[in-house]
MIROLO-235663 format. One line per 10 residues: number of its first residue (from 1); their letters; for each residue x, z, y of C-alpha. Coordinates in nm, 4 decimals. Layout:
% residues N
NUM = A = X:Z:Y; ... $
***
This chain:
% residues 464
1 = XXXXXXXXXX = 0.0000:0.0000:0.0000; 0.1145:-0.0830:0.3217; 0.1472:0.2978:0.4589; 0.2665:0.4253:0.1302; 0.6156:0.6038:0.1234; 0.8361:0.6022:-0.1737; 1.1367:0.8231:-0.0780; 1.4830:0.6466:0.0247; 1.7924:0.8725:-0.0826; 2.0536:0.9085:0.1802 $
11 = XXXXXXXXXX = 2.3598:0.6307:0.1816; 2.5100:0.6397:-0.1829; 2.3111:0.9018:-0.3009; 2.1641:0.8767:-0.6635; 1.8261:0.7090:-0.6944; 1.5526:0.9763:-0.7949; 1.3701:0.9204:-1.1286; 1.0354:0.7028:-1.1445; 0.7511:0.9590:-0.9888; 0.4170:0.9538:-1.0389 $
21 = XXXXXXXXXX = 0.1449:0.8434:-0.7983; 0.0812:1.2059:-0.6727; 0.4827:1.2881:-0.6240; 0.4700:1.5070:-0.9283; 0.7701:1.4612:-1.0702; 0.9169:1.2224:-1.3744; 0.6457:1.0074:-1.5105; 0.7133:1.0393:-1.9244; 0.6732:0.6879:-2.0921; 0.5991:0.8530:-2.3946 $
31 = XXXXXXXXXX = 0.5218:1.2664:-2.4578; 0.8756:1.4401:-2.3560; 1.0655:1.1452:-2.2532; 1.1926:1.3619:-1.9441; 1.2876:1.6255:-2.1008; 1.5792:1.4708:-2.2729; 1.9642:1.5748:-2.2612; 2.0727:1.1847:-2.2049; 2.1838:1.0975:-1.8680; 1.9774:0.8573:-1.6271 $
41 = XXXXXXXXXX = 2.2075:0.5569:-1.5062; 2.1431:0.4938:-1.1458; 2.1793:0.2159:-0.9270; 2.4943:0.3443:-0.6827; 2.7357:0.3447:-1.0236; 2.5145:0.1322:-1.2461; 2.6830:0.2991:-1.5377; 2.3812:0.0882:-1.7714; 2.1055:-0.1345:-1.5957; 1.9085:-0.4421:-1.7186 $
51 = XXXXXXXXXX = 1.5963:-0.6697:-1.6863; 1.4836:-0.9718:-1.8966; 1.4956:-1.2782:-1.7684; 1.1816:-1.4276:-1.9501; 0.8219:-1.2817:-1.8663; 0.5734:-1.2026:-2.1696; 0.6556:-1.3224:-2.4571; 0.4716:-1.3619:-2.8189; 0.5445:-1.2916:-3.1428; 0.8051:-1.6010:-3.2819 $
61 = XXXXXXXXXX = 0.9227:-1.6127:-2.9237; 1.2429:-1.4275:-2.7741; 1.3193:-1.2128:-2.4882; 1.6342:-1.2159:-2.2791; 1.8068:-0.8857:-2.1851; 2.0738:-0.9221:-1.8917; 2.2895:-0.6002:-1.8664; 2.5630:-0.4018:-1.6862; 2.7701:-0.1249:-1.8501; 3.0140:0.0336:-1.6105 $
71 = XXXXXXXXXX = 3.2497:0.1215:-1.7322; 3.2428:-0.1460:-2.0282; 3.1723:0.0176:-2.2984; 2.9635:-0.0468:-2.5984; 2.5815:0.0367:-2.5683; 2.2879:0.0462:-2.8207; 1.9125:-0.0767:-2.7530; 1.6180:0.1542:-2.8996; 1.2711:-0.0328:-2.8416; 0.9644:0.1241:-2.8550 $
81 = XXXXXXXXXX = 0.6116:0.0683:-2.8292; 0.3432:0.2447:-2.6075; 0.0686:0.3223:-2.7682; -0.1206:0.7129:-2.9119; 0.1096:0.7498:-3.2200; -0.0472:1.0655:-3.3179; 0.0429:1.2064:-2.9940; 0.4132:1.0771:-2.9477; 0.2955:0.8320:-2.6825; 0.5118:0.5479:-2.8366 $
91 = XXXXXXXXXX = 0.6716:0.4398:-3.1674; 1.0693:0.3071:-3.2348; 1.0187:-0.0424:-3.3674; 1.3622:-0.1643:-3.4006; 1.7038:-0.1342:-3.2844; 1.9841:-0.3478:-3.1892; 2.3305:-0.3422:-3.3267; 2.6407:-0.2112:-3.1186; 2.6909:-0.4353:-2.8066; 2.9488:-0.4756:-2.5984 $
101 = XXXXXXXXXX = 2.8917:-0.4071:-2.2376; 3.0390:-0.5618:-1.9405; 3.0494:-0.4854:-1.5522; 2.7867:-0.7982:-1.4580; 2.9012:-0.9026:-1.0829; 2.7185:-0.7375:-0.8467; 2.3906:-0.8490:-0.7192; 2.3772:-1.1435:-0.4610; 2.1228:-1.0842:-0.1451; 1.9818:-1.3581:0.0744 $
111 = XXXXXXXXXX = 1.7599:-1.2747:0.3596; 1.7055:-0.9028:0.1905; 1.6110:-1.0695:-0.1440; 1.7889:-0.9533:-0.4316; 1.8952:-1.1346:-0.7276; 2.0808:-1.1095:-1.0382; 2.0030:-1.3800:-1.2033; 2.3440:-1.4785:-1.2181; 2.4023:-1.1947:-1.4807; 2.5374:-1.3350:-1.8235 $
121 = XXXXXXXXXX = 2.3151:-1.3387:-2.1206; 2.3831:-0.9543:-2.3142; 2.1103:-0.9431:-2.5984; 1.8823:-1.2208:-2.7270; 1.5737:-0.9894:-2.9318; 1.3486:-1.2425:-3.1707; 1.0258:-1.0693:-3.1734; 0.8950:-1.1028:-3.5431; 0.5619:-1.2697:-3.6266; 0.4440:-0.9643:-3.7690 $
131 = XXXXXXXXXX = 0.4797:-0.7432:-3.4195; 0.2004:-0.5595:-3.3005; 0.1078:-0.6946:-2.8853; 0.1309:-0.4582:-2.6710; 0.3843:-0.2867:-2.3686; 0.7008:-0.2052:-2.4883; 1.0153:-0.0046:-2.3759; 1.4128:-0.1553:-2.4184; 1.5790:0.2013:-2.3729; 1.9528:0.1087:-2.3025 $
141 = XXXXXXXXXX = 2.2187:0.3621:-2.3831; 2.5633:0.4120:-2.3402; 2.8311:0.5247:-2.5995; 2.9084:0.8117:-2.3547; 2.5273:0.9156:-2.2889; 2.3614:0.7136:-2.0214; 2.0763:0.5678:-2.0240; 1.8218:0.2899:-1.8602; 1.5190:0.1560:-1.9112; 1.3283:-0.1910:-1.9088 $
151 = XXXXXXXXXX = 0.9763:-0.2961:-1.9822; 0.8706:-0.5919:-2.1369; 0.4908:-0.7192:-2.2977; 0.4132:-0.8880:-2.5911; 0.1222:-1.0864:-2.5836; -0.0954:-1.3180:-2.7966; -0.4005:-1.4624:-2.7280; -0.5317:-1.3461:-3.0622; -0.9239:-1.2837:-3.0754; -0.9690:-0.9490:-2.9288 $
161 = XXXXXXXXXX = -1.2564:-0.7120:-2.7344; -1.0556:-0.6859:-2.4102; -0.7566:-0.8145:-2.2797; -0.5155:-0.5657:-2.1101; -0.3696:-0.7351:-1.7533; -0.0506:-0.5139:-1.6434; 0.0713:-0.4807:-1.2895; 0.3857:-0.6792:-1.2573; 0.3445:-0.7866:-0.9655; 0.3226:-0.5396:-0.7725 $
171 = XXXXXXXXXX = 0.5454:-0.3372:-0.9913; 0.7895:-0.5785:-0.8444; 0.6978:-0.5734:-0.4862; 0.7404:-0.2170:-0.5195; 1.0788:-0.2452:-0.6649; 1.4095:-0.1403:-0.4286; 1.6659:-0.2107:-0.6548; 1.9387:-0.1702:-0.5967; 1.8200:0.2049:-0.4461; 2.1887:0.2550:-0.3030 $
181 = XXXXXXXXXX = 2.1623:0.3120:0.0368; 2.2879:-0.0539:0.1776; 2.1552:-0.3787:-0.0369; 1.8595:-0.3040:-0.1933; 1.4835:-0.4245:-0.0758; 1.1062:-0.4074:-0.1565; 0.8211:-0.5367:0.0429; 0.7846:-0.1766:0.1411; 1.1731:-0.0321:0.2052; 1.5108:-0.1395:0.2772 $
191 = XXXXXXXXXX = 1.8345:-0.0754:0.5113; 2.0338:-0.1982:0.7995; 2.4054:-0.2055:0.8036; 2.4779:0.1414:0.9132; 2.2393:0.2354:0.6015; 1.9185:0.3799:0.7995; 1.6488:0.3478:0.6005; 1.3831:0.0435:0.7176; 1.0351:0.0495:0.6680; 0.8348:-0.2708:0.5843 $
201 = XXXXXXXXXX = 0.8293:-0.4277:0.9072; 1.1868:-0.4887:0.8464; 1.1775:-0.5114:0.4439; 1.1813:-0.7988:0.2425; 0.9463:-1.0872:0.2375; 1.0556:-1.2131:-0.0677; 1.1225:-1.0331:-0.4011; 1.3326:-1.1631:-0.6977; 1.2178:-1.0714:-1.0581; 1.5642:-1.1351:-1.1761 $
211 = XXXXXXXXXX = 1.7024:-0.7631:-1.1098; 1.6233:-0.4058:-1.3133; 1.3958:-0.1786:-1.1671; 1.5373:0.0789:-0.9479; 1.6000:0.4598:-1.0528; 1.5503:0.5178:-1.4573; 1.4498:0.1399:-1.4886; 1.0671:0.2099:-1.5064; 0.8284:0.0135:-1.2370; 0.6265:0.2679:-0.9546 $
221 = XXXXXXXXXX = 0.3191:0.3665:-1.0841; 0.3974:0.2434:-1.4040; 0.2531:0.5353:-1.6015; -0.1303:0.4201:-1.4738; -0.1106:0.1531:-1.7586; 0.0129:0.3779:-2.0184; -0.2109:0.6292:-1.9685; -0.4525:0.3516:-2.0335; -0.2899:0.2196:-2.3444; -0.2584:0.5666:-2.5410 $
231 = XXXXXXXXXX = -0.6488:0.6457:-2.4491; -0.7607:0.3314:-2.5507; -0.5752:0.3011:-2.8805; -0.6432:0.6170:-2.9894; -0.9954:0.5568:-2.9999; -0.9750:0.2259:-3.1737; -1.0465:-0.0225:-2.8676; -0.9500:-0.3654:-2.9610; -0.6749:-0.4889:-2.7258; -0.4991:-0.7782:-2.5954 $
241 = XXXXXXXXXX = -0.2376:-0.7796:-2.3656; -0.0767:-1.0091:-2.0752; 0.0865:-0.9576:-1.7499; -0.0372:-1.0429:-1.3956; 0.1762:-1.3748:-1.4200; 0.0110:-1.4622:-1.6650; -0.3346:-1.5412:-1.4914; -0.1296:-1.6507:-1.2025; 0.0601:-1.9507:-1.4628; -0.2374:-2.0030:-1.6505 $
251 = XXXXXXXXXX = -0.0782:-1.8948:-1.9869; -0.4301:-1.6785:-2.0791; -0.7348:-1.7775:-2.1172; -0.9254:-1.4800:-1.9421; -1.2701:-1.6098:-2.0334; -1.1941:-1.5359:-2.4436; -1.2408:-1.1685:-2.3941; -1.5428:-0.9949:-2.3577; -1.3443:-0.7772:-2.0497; -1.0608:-0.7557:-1.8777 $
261 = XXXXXXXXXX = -0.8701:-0.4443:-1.7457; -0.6699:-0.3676:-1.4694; -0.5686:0.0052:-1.5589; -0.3005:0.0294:-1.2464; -0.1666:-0.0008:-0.9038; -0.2730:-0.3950:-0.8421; -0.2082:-0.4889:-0.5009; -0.0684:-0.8011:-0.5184; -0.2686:-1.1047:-0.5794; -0.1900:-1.4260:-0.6191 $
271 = XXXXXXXXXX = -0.4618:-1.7420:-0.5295; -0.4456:-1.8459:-0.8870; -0.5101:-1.4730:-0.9985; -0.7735:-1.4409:-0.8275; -0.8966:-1.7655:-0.8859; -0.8761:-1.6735:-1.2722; -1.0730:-1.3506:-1.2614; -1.3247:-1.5146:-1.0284; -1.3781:-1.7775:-1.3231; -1.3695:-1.5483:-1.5952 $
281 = XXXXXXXXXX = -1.6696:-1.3123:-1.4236; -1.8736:-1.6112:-1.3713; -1.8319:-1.7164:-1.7297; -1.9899:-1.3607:-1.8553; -1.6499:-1.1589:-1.9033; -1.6712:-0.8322:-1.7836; -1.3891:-0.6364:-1.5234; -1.2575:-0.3232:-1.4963; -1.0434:-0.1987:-1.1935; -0.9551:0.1374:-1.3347 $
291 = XXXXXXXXXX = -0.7287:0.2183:-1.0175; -0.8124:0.1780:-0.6179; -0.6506:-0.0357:-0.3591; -0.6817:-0.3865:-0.5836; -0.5737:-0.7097:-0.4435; -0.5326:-0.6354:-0.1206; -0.2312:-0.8654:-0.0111; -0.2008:-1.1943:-0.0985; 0.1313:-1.3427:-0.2182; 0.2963:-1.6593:-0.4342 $
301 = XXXXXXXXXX = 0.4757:-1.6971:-0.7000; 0.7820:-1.9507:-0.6528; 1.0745:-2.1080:-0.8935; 1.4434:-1.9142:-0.8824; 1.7313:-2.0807:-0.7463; 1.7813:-2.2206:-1.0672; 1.4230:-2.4039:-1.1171; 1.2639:-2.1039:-1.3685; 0.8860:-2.0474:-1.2419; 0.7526:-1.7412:-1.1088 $
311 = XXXXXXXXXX = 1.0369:-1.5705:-1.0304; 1.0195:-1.5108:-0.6886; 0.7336:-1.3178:-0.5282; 0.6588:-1.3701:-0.1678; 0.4206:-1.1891:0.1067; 0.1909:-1.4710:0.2496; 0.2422:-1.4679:0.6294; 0.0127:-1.6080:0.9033; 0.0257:-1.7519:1.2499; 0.3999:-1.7054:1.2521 $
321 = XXXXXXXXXX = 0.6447:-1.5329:1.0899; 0.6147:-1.1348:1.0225; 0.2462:-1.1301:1.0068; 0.1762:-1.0302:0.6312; -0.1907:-1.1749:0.5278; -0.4389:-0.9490:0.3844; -0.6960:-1.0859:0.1360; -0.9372:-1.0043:0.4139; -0.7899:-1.1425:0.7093; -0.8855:-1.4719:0.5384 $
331 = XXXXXXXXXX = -1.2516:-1.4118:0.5142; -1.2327:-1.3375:0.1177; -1.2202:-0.9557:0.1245; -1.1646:-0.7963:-0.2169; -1.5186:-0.6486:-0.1791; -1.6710:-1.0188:-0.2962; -1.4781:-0.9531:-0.6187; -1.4093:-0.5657:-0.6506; -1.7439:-0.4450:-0.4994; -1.5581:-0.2502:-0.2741 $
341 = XXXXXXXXXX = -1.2397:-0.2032:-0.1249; -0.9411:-0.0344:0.0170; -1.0315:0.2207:0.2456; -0.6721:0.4179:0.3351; -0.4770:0.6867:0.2167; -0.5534:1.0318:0.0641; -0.2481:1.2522:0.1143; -0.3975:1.5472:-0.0608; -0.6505:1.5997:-0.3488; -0.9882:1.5947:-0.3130 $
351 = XXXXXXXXXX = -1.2987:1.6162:-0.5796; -1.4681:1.3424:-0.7080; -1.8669:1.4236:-0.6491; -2.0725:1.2171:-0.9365; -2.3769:1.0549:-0.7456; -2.6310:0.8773:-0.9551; -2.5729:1.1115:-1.2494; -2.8663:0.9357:-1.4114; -2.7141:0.6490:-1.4502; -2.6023:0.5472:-1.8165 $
361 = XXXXXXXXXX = -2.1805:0.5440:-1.7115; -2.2483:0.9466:-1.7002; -2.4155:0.9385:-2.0152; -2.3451:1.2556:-2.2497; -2.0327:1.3464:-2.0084; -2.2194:1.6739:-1.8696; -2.1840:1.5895:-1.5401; -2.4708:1.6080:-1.2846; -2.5827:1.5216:-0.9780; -2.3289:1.6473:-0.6796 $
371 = XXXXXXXXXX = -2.0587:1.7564:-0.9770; -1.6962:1.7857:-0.8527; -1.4571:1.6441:-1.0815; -1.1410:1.8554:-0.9429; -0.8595:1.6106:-0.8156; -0.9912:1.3089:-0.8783; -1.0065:1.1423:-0.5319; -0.6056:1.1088:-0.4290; -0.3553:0.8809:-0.3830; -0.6066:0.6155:-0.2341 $
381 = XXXXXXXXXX = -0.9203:0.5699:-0.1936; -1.1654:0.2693:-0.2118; -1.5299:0.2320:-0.0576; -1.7838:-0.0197:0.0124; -1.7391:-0.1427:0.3674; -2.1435:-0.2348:0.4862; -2.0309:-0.5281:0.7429; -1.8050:-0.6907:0.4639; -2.0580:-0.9491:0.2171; -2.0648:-0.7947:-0.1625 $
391 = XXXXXXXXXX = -2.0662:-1.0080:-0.4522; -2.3393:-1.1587:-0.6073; -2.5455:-0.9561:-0.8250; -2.8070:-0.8345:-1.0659; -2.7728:-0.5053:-1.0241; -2.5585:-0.2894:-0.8241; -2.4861:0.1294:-0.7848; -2.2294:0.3634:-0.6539; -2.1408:0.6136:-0.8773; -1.9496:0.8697:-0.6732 $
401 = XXXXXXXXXX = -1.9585:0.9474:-0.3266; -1.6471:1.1759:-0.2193; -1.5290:1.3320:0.1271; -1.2043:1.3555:0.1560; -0.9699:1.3750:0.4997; -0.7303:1.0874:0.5666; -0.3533:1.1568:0.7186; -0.4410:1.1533:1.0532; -0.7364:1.4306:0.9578; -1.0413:1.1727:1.0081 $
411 = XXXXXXXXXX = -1.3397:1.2681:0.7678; -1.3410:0.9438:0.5065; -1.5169:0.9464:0.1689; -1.4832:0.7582:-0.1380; -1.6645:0.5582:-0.3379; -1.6802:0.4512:-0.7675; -1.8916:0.0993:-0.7828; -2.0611:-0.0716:-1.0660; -2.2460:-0.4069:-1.0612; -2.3442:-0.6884:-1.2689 $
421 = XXXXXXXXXX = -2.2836:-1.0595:-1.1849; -2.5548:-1.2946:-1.2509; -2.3567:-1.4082:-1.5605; -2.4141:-1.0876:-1.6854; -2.0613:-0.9947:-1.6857; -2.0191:-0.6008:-1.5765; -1.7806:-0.5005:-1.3060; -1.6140:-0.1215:-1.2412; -1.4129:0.0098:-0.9913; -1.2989:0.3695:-0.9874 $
431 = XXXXXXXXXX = -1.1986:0.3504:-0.6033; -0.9209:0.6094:-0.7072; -0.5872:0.6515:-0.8165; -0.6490:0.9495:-1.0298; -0.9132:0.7194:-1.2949; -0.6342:0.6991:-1.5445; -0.4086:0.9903:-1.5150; -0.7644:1.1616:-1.6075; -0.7722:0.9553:-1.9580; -0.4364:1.0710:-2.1176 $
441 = XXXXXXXXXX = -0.1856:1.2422:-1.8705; -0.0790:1.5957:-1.9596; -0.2314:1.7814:-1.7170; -0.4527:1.5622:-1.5309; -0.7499:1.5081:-1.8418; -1.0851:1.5162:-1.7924; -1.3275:1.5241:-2.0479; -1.5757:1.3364:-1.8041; -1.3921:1.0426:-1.7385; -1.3021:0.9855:-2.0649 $
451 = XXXXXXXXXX = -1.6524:0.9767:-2.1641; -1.7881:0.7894:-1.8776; -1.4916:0.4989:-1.9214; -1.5968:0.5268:-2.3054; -1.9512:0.4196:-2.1993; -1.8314:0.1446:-2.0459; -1.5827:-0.0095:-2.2761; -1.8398:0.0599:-2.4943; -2.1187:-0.1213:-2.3570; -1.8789:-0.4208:-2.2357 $
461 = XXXX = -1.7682:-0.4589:-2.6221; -2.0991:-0.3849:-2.7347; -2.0417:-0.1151:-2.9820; -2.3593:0.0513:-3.1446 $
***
């Protein structure tokens, strides 16, 4: 979001692990990740830190690690896949053998884009017909104890219930890397020469996907999705999975599923994403923003230097250079798709209050008319906006209706939406960041929301 802050260390400082959307601390990629004795790299000494170069891949196809070990040294990959695991959070699949590392040369910047696509090839993995889809982890470690991360997806568009869209693109837009006090750049951060921290008016307008994520390797906001992912498996839904580029290339069909679901932080929108999801509703499939402040800027997806597609992300501008374009600055507000939208920031935590408790979504969760659901409303908040045109529609509720108090101490409220398009596809927004943290994080369940997004998958998928 555009008046987010992600915290810039000081000039060569260490970069601080991955945090959660409520500044909480680590975000664990699977049940105890943080507590671990290993060592997290970091991007000032880069002891291990790596990114493929290929986007998601299926099973029978390969994905291409690119990696720097400094000091070389030999390093190890573990991968592992999200999922419930009988409470693990994630499963080892394979490993590779003992590879030898090499110092990569260091990144080259153009205009506050950062690349390192000029990294040499380090590990090839073949990803075995027989592979499960899903999000997995690469966990990179060092002979002498330090470790990185990188994410990859498998996907497949084998016949499934819902398919599973995750974030990438704004992971990326989101991504300082390298977070070392001089070179490194997001659409939101970066520094000048004397290595004072910028904020986005001076930030990069373009973002390379050809560099590791910044601090432990993990995207911001990253844990939304896997909070997701271990709810949803362990109660059997039937999943597909594909990344944000995907719609945008046209490698998924969207309209094969019976729902999509956007369980994260989903900012960034491409024309041909949104072009995709616009189809897919009309054609009867149903979608589900599980997290607030959707598709609110709207970028493109160009070629890298050396001609590989949708590589480089950029920030549309208008009417000169500088002026970033939001979705509804060009008369197609997210509300037309969403059924609301972004309303602002919501520095501290406020309740969600259930309104319409009648309504089949609250179905068997106990909740009643003018419940608080403790801590439900923060990070951001959407709402419906009355002067902005909604979507067409069959039917159409709000499903929470929460006061909170914005930064500057203005009274706001918040607002969850259902609808249904005249194709008779469903669409859900939570208009909060805390949907999914409530499905599966330690310490943030609710019992409610688990039962009121089970309703819905439910219905969408058309279980008895």
């Amino acid at each position: 979001m555009g008046s987010e802050k992600v915290r810039v260390p000081e000039p060569g400082a260490p970069a601080p692990a991955v945090t959660d959307p409520f500044g909480q601390g680590p975000v664990p990629w699977l049940h105890g990740e943080a507590t671990s004795s290993l060592r997290a790299a970091d991007d000032v000494h880069r002891q291990i830190k790596g990114f493929t170069s290929t986007g998601a891949a299926a099973p029978g196809e390969a994905i291409d690690f690119h990696i720097t070990v400094d000091p070389p040294q030999e390093f190890g990959v573990d991968v592992y896949r999200i999922g419930h695991y009988a409470g693990d959070g994630a499963a080892k699949i394979t490993a590779s053998p003992r590879l030898s590392g090499i110092v990569q040369p260091p990144p080259l910047t153009a205009d506050r884009t950062v690349s390192c696509h000029h990294w040499w090839l380090s590990w090839r993995l073949q990803i075995p017909s027989y592979w499960n889809v899903g999000a997995y982890v690469a966990v990179l470690t060092t002979a002498d104890g330090y470790r990185s991360h990188v994410p990859f997806t498998v996907r497949d568009e084998h016949p499934a219930d819902l398919l599973l869209v995750l974030p990438d693109v704004t992971w990326q837009a989101y991504n300082l890397y390298p977070q070392d006090g001089r070179t490194g750049a997001s659409f939101y951060h970066a520094w000048d020469e004397e290595g004072r921290p910028l904020g986005e008016t001076d930030a990069a307008t373009t973002v390379s996907f050809d560099r590791p994520y910044a601090g432990a390797g993990l995207p911001l906001h990253v844990g939304h999705a896997y909070d997701f992912i271990r709810w949803s498996e362990r109660y059997g839904y039937d999943l597909a999975y594909a990344e944000a580029r995907d719609l945008h290339s046209g490698h998924i069909d969207p309209t094969r599923y019976r729902g999509l679901v956007f369980p994260g932080h989903d900012e960034h929108w491409s024309a041909n994403m949104r072009g995709a999801v616009e189809r897919a509703r009309d054609h009867g499939t149903s979608l589900v923003f599980l997290c607030a402040h959707t598709m609110y800027w709207q970028v493109d997806l160009g070629p890298s230097p050396s001609g590989v597609p949708g590589r480089l992300l950029t920030r549309r501008t208008r009417r000169g250079p500088g002026r970033p374009a939001l979705w509804r600055e060009i008369d197609r507000a997210e509300q037309q798709l969403i059924g609301i939208q972004y309303q602002g920031r919501v520095p501290e935590p406020h309740p969600l209050i259930v309104r319409n408790a009648g309504h089949w979504l609250w179905d068997a969760t106990g909740a009643h008319e003018g419940d608080e659901i403790d801590g439900l409303v923060t990070g951001a908040a959407d709402r419906y906006f009355p002067r902005t045109p909604l979507p067409g529609h069959d039917e159409r509720i709000l499903l929470a209706h929460s006061p909170y108090t914005d930064p500057e101490g203005a009274l706001r409220h918040q607002e969850t939406s259902l609808y249904r398009a005249p194709s008779g596809a469903w669409v859900f927004a939570s208009g909060t960041f805390a949907w999914t943290p409530a499905l599966d994080r330690p310490g943030h369940v609710d019992p409610r929301v688990q039962r009121a997004t089970a309703n819905l998958l439910d219905r969408i998928c058309k279980r008895d």
